[in-house]
C-alpha positions as CSV (number, residue, x, y, z in Angstrom):
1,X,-44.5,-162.7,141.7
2,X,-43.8,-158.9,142.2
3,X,-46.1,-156.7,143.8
4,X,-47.8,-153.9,141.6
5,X,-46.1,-150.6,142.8
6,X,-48.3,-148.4,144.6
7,X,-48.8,-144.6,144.0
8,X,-48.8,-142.2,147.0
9,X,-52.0,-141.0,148.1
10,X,-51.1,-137.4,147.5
11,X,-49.9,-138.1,144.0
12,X,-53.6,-140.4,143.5
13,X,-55.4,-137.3,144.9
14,X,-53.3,-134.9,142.3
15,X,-54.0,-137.2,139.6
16,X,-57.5,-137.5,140.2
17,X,-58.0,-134.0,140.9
18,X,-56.0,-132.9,137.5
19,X,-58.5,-135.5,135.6
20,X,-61.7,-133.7,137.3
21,X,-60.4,-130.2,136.4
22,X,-60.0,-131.6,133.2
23,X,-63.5,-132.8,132.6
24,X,-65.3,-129.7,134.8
25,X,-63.1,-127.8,131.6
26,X,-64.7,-129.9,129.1
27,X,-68.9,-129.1,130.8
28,X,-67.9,-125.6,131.4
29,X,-66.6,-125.4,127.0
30,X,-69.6,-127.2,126.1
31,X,-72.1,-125.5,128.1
32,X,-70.7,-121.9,126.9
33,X,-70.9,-123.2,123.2
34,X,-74.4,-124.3,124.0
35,X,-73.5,-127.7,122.9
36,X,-75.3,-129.4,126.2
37,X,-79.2,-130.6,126.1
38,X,-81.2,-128.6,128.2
39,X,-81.4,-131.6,130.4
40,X,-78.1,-131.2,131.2
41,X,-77.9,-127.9,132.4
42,X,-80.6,-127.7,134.6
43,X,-78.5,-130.8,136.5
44,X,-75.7,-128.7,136.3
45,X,-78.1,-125.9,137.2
46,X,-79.1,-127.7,140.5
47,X,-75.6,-129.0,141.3
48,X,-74.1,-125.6,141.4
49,X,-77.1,-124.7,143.4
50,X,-76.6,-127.7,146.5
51,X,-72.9,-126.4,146.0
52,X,-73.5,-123.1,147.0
53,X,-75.5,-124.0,150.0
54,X,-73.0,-126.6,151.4
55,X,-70.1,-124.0,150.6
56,X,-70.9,-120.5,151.4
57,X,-68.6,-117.6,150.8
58,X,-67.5,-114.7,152.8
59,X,-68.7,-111.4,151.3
60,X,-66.3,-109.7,148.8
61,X,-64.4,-106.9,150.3
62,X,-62.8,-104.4,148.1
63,X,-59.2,-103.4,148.4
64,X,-59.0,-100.2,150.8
């Protein structure tokens, strides 16, 4: 028997990130076109929300 061959981990991590990108593309279409139950927005909604909090970001600065 052979053994399966085994992807880096930073190659797993690019490839999983490139398939979430891919489906945060999709909501962000769908949602624009109004093509998402209202259900489904105020999730979204309240996950952009908890995102917010757990991330903060520094104040914008404009270019002196």
């Amino acid at each position: 028997m052979t053994a399966a061959p085994t992807v880096p981990r930073e190659q797993a991590i690019a490839n999983a990130r490139r398939v979430l990108d891919m489906a945060l593309d999709r909501i962000a279409r769908d949602r624009a076109a109004g093509r998402l139950a209202p259900e489904a927005v105020d999730r979204l909604c309240l996950a952009e929300a908890r995102y917010a909090r757990r991330h903060p970001q520094p104040p914008h600065r404009a270019a002196a």
